[in-house]
C-alpha positions in Angstrom: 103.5 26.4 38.4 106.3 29.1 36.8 109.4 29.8 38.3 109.5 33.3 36.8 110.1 36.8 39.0 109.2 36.7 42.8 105.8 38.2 43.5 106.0 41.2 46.1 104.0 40.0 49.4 100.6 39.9 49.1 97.4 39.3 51.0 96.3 35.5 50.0 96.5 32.8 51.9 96.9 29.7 50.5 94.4 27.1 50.7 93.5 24.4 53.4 95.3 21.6 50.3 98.1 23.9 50.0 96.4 25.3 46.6 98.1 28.7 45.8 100.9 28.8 47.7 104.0 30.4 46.7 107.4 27.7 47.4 110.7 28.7 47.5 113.1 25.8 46.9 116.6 27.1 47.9 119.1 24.7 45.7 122.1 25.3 44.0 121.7 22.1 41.6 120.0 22.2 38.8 119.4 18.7 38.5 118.0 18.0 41.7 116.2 21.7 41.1 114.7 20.1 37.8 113.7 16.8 39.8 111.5 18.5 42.6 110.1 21.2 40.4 108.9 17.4 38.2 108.1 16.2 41.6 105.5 19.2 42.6 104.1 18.7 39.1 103.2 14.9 39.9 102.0 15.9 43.0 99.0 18.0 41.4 99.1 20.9 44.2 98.6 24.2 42.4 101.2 26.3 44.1 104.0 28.9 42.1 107.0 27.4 42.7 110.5 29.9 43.2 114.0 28.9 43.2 117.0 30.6 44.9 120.6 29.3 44.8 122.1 30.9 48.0 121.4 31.4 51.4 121.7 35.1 50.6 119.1 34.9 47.8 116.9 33.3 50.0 117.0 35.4 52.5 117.0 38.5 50.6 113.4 37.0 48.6 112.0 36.1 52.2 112.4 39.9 53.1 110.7 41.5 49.8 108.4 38.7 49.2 105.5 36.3 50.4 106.7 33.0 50.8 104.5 30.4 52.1 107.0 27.8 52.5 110.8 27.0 51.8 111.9 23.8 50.4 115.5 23.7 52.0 118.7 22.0 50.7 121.2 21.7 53.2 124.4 21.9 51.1 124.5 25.6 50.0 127.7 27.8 48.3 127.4 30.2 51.1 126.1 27.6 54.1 126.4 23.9 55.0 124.2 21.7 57.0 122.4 22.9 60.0 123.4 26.3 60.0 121.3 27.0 56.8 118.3 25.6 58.9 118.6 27.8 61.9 119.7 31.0 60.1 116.5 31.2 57.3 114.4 29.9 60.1 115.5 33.0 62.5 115.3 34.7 59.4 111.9 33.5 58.9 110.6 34.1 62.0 110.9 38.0 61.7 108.9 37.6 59.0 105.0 39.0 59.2 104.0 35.4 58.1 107.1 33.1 58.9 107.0 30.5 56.4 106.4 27.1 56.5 110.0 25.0 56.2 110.6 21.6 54.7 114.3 20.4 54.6 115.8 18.1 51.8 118.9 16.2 52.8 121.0 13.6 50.9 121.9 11.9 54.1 119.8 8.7 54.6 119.8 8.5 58.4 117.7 10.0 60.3 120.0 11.9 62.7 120.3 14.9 60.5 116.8 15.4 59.5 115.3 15.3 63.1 118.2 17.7 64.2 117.1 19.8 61.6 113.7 20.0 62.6 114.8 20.6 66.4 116.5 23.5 64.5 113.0 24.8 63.3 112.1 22.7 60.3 108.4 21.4 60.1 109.8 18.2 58.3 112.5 16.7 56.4 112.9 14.3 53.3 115.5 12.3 52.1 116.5 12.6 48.4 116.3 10.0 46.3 113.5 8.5 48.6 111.0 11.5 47.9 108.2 10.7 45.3 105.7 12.9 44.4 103.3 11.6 46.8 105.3 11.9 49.6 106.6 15.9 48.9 102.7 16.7 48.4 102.1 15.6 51.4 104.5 16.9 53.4 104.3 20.3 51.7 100.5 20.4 52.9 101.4 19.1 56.2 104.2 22.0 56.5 102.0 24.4 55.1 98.3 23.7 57.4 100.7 23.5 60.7 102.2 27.2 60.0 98.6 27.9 59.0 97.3 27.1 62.3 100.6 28.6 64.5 99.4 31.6 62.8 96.1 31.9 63.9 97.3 30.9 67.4 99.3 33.8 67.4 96.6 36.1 66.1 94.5 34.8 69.2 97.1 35.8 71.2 97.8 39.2 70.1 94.1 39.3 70.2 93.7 38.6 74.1 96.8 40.8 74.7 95.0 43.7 73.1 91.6 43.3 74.5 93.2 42.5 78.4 95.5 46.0 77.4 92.2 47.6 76.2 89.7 46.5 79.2 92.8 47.9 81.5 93.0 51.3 79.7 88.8 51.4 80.1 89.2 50.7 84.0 91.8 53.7 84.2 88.7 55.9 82.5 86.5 54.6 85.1 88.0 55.3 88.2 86.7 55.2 91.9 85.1 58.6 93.3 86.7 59.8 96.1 83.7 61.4 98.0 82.9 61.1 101.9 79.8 62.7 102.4 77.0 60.0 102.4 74.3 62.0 100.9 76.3 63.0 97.8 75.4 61.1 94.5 77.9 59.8 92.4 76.8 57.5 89.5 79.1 57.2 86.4 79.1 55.0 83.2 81.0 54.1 80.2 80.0 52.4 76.8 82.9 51.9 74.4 81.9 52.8 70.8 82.7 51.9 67.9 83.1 48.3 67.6 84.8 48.0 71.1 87.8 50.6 69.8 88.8 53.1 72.8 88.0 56.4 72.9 89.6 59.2 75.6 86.3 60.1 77.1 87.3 60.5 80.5 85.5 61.5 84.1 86.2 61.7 87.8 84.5 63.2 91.1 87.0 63.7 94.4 85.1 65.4 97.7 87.9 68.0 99.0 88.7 68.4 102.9 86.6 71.6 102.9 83.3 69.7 102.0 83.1 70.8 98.3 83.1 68.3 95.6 84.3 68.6 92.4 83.3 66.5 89.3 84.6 66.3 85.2 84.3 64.6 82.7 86.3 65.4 79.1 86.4 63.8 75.5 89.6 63.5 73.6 89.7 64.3 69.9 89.9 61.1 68.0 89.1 57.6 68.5 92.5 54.9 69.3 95.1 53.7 72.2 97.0 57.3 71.9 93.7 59.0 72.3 92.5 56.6 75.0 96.2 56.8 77.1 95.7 60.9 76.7 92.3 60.9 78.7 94.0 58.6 81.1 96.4 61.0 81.9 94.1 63.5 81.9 92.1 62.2 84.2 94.8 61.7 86.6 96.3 64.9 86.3 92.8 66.6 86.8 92.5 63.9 90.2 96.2 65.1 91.5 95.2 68.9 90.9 92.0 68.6 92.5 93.5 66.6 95.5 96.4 69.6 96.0 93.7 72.2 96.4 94.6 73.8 92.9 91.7 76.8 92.5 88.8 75.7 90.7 89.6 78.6 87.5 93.3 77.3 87.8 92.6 73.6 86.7 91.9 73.7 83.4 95.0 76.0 82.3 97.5 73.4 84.2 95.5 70.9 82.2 95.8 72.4 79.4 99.4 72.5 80.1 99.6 68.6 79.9 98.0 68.3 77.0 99.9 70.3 75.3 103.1 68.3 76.6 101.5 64.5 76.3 99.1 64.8 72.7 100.6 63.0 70.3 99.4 65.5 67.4 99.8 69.4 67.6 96.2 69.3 66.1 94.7 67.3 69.2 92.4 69.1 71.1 89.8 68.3 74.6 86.2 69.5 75.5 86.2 69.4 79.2 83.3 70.0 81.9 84.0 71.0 85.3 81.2 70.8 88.1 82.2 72.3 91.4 79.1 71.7 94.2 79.9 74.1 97.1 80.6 73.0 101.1 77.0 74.2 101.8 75.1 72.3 98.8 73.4 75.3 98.2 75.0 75.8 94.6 77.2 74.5 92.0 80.0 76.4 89.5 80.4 75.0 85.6 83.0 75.6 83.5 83.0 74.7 80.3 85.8 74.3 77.7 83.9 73.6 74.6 81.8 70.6 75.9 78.1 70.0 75.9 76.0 71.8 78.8 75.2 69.5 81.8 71.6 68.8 82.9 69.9 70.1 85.7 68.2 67.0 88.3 66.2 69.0 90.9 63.1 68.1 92.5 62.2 65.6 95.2 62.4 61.8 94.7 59.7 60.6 92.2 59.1 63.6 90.9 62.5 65.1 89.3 62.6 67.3 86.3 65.2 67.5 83.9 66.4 70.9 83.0 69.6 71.8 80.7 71.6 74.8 81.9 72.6 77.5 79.3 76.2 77.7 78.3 76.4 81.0 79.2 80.0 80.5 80.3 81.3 78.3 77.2 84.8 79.1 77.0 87.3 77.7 73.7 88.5 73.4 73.9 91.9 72.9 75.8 94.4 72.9 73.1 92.8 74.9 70.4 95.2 77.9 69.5 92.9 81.1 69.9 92.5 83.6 72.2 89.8 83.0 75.5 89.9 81.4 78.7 87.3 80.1 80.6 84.7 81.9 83.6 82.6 80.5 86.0 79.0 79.8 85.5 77.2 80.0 88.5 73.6 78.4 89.7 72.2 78.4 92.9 70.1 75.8 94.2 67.7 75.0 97.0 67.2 71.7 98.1 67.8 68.0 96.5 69.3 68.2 93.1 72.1 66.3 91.0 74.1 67.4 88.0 74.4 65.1 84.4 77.4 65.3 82.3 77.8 63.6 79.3 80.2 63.1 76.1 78.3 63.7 72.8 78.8 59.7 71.6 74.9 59.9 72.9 74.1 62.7 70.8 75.9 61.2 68.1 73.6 58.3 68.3 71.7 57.2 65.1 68.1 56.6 65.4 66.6 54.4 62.8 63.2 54.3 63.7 60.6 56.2 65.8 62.4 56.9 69.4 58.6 57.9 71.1 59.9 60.7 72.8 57.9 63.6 70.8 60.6 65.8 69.9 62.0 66.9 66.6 65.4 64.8 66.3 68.2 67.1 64.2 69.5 64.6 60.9 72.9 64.6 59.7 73.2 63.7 55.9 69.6 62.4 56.3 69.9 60.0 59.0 67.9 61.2 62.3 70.4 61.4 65.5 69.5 61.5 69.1 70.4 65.2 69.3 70.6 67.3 72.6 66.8 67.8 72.6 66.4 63.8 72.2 68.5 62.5 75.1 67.2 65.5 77.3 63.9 64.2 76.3 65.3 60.3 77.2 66.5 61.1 80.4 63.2 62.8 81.5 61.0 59.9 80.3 63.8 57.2 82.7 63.2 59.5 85.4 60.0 59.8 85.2 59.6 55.9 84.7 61.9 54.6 87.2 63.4 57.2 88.9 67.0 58.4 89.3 68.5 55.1 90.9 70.2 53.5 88.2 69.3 56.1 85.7 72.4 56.1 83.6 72.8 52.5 82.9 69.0 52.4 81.9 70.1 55.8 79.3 72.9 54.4 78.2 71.7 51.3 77.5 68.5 52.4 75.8 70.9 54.9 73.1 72.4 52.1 72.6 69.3 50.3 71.7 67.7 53.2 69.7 71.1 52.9 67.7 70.6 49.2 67.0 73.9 48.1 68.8 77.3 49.7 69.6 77.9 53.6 69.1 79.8 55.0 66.8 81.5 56.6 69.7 82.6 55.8 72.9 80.0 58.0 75.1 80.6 58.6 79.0 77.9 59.8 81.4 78.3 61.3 85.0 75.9 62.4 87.6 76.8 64.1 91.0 74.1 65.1 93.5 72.8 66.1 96.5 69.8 64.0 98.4 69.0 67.2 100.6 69.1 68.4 104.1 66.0 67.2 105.9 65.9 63.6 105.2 67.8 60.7 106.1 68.2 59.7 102.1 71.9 58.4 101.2 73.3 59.3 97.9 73.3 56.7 95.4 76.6 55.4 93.8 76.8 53.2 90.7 79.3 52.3 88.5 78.9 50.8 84.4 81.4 49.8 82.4 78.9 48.5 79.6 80.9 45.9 77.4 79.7 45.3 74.1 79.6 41.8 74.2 78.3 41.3 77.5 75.2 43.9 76.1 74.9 42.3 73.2 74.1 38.8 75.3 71.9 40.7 77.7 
């Protein structure tokens, strides 16, 4: 125990017995400084023990330093009685820690110790009644109940962030707004990551004129600021698409936003667009730096799994060189469906043998999915169990070839067509794949 310079705040918590704690007595006597300090010694805990004269002191030590607990004399030069209590324990509380608070009064009634721990003390003790026993005692008592408001508190901030974060990944995952009953629509989401959000974002809205337009974007970056940017993208893309903007005008008036909401100059999005035409007898891409969608065609039991050529690839939204971005048109003859996807399933590493008999690229010697491997993954699902439910059963097996959550948050969409001479309905699906609830599953 040394009551030598204040030690700037560190990272160590004291122990369950109070056992490395750092005290601050706040006492303007020496004698009765002398006495507790002899006190603490008795008492055997292994703590560093402080001393401030003032209120100021104290205060001014409480904002530079880590103190786990004040020992509190209420008869101070610069404060008297229960104001001292209620001012260091406001002072306290603003604290990252806020300290644990033990009062010592010369009054022997009770009155103005339990008014001072209605004021925010955890105890009180009576001088001149105080042995070493007793202090110890309630020095760990004072210490283990702070210990345990502070983990309460860390629970809640905990819930508050995940119920903030599950809200942010619902605005990512919104509803389609698509009438026609033989149009496909199945979307999913898998946080990466460790649960942290991402801005992958994606969307499909049918337009009066029969068309239906789809996207789906990533966000450079990985946080809150990133996920809140692909929210807003998302909706700006919806409200464009919903006031008949042209197809080749959306992304520049996205582009716009982004430039106006990012919260770095150097963030940047890749963005897919997929626009099927009235007739179903063709779709438009534009790309804007992102991964190539995959081509569904084929009847039901039998669909291949084609990925178009970028022949259209035009520069990321934000990214300050010259280019825009041109249509990439294919035409199509009968059922078919479109898969767009966000490269946290490319990004995927594979530990061991996938069994899909392609050449997986490496990065720094570790195997990764690749483009040719999830093309390859998709094929073998469809060719398994067909397209109902497909991107759940991909998502959920990169996940698995990864050995649990992604590095990256990864976002899949398909939009099709079932054809014209059959009474097939589209089907529509929805995944917001929790890590936890995977992880049980």
């Amino acid at each position: 125990m040394s009551s030598g310079d204040v030690r700037r705040r560190g990272s160590d918590d004291p122990g369950p017995d109070g056992a490395g704690a750092i005290v601050l007595l706040v006492e303007d006597d020496d004698g009765d400084a002398l006495l507790v300090e002899e006190l603490l010694k008795d008492a055997g805990v292994e703590l560093e023990l402080l001393r401030a004269r003032t209120l100021a002191e104290a205060s001014a030590t409480l904002a530079r330093s880590r103190i786990d607990c004040l020992l509190l004399d209420l008869g101070l030069p610069d404060a008297a009685g229960l104001d001292v209590v209620e001012q260091l324990a406001h002072f306290a509380e603003r604290t990252a820690t806020p300290p644990a608070l033990v009062v010592l009064t010369g009054h022997t009634g009770v009155d103005q110790g339990v008014q001072a721990v209605a004021a925010g003390a955890d105890d009180y003790l009576i001088k001149g009644e105080t042995d070493a026993h007793l202090l110890g005692r309630s020095l760990r008592y004072a210490l283990q109940r702070r210990h345990s408001v502070a983990q309460q508190r860390a629970l809640f901030r905990s819930e508050i962030r995940a119920a903030e974060t599950a809200r942010l990944e619902r605005a990512l995952l919104p509803k389609p707004l698509v009438q026609d009953a033989k149009v496909s629509v199945m979307v999913g989401y898998l946080p990466g990551g460790g649960g942290l959000l991402g801005g992958d974002f994606f969307d499909t809205v049918e337009r009066p004129d029969g068309s239906v337009l789809s996207v789906i974007g990533d966000v450079a970056g990985h946080g809150p600021d990133e996920a809140a940017l692909g929210a807003t993208l998302r909706t700006a893309w919806r409200t464009l698409v919903m006031t008949d903007t042209a197809p080749d005008r959306v992304m520049p008036q996205l582009e716009r936003v982004l430039r106006t909401e990012r919260p770095r100059p150097e963030t940047f999005v890749t963005l897919c667009q997929v626009v099927v035409s009235p007739e179903r007898d063709g779709v438009d891409v534009y790309l804007a730096g992102h991964l190539p969608p995959m081509l569904l065609t084929g009847p039901v039991g039998a669909v291949v799994c084609d990925v178009l050529p970028p022949t259209g690839r035009g520069r990321a939204l934000g990214i300050p060189v010259e280019g825009g971005w041109r249509r990439q048109h294919v035409a199509l003859d009968g059922p078919f469906a479109v898969l767009l996807y966000t490269d946290g399933l490319i990004e995927a590493e594979v530990g061991h043998d996938t069994g899909l008999g392609v050449q997986l690229p490496a990065r720094h010697g570790v195997p990764r999915l690749g483009s040719s491997g999830l093309h390859a993954l998709v094929q073998d699902e469809l060719d398994r169990d067909g397209i109902e439910g497909v991107v759940e059963r991909v998502l959920r097996r990169v996940r698995d070839l990864h050995g649990g959550p992604l590095n990256d948050d990864a976002a899949m969409l398909i939009v099709g067509w079932t054809g014209r001479d059959n009474a097939i309905l589209g089907a529509r699906s929805s995944t917001l794949a929790d890590s936890a609830e995977w992880a049980r599953s």
